[in-house]
C-alpha positions in Angstrom: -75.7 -60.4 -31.7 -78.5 -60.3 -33.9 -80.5 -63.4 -35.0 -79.2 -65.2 -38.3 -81.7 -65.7 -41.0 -80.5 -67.9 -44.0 -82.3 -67.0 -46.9 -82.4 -68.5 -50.3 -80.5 -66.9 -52.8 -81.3 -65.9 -56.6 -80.1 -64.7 -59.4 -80.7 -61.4 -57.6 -78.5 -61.5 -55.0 -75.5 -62.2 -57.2 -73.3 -58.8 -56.3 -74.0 -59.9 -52.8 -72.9 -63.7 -52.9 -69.7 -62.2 -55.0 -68.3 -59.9 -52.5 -69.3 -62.6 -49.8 -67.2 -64.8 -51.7 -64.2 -62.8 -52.2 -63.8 -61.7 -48.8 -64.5 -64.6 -47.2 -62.3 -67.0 -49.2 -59.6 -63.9 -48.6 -59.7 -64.1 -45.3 -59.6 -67.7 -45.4 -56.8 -68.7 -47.8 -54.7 -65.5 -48.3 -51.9 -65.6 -45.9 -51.3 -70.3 -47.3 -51.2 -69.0 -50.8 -49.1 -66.7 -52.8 -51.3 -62.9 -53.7 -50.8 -64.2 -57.3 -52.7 -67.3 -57.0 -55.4 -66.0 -54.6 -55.8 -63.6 -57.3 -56.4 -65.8 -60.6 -58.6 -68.1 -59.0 -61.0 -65.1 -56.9 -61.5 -63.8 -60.8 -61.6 -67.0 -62.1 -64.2 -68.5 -59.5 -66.3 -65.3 -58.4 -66.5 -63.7 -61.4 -70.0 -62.2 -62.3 -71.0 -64.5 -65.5 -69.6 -68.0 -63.6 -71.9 -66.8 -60.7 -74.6 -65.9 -63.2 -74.7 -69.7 -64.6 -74.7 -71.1 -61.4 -77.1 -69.4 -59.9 -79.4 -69.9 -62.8 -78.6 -73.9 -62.9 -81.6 -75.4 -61.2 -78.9 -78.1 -60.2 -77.4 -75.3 -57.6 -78.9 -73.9 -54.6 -77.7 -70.9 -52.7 -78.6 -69.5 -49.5 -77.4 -66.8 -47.9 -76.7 -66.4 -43.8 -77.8 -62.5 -42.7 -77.4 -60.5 -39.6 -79.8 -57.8 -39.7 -79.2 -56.7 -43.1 -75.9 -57.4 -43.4 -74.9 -60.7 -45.2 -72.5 -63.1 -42.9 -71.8 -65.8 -45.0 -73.6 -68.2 -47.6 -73.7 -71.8 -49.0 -73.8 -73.4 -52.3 -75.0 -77.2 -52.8 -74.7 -79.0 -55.8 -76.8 -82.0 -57.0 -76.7 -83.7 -60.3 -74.6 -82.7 -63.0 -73.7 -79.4 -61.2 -71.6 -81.6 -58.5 -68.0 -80.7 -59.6 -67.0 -84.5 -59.2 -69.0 -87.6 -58.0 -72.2 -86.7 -60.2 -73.7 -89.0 -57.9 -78.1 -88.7 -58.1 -78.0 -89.7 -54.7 -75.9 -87.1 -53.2 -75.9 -83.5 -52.1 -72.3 -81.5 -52.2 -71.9 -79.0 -50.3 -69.6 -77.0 -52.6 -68.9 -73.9 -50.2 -69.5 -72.9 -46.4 -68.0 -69.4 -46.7 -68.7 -67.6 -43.2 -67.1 -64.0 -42.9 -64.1 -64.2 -40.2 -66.0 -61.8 -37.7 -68.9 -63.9 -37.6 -66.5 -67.4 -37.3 -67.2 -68.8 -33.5 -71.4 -67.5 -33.6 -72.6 -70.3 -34.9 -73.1 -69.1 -38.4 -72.0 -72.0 -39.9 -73.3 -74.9 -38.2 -76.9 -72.8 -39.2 -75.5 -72.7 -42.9 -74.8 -76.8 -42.3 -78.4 -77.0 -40.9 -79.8 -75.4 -43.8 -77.5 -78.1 -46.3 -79.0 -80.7 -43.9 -82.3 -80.0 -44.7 -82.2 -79.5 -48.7 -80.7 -82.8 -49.0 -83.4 -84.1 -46.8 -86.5 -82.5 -48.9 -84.1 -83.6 -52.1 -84.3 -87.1 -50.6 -80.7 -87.6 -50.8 -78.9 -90.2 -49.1 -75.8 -88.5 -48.3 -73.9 -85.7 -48.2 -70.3 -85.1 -49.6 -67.7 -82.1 -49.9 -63.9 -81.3 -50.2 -62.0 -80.0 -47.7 -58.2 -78.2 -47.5 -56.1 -80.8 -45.6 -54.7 -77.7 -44.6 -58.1 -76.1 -43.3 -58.0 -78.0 -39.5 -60.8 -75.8 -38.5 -63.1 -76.7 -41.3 -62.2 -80.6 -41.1 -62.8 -80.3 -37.0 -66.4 -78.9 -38.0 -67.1 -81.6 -40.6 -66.1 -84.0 -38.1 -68.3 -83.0 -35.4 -71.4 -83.0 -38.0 -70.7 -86.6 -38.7 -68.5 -86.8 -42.0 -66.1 -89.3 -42.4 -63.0 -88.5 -44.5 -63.3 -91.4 -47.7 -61.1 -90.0 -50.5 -59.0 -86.8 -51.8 -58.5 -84.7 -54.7 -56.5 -82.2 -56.3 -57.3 -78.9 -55.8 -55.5 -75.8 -57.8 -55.2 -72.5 -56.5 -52.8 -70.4 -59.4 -50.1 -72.8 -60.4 -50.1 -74.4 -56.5 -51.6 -77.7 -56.7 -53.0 -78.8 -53.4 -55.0 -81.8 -51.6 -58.7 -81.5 -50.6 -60.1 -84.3 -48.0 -63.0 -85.8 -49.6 -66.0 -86.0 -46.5 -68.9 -88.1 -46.7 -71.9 -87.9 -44.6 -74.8 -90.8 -44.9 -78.4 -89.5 -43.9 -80.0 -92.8 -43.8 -78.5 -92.9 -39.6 
């Protein structure tokens, strides 16, 4: 395996970050939700103007993992009004850890976690929180082992399915 780079994205790299999206929240979700529902919210959530605002909202930061030239995954943080809940100054979310099934087990994502670690460090944030499926064991293992501590939940709706989202919390000040 090649090295990973993570690179921050831009505005530029929005056709990338959108079929890095849909294929990695497919491979993800698809088979725990009906083909209706994974299909309103993919157009509803990767579409090319929603991506457009966010990736113009100095608020959001991307980055993207790459293999060579091939992109492997990315993230998107949220501080300040672009957090899609707390809106707390003194946090960082990390909104998305999307890492592309092939590349799940090489360390991809704990480089993608690095990378959030470090932007909420140069932010001067004093922690770090996200939502995670209840259903998404892997994803709440990984959380667990960097340190986050489940505090809340939340509703999240995929199509007319509501479901529950751990809320995680990670304090930097340790």
């Amino acid at each position: 395996m090649a090295a990973i780079i993570i690179n921050k994205a831009s505005v530029e790299d929005l056709e990338t970050i959108k079929e890095i999206g849909i294929q990695t929240f497919s491979e993800t979700f698809a088979e725990s939700n009906s083909e209706e529902a994974m299909k309103t919210y993919l157009e509803q959530s990767f579409n090319t103007e929603k991506l457009k605002s966010e990736l113009n909202n100095p608020d959001s930061h991307f980055f993207l993992a790459w293999e060579e030239d091939v992109p492997v995954g990315y993230l998107k943080l949220n501080s300040g009004l672009a957090q899609t809940e707390l809106q707390d100054n003194a946090a960082l979310e990390i909104e998305r850890i999307y890492v592309k099934k092939s590349h799940h087990g090489q360390k991809v994502g704990q480089l993608l976690y690095d990378q959030a670690l470090e932007t909420a460090k140069n932010l001067q944030k004093k922690y770090l929180w996200l939502g995670v499926w209840e259903k998404n064991p892997r994803a709440v293992r990984f959380y667990e082992k960097n340190g986050f501590e489940v505090f809340g939940n939340h509703s999240f709706r995929l199509g007319d399915d509501e479901q529950t989202d751990l809320m995680m919390r990670k304090n930097l000040d340790e």
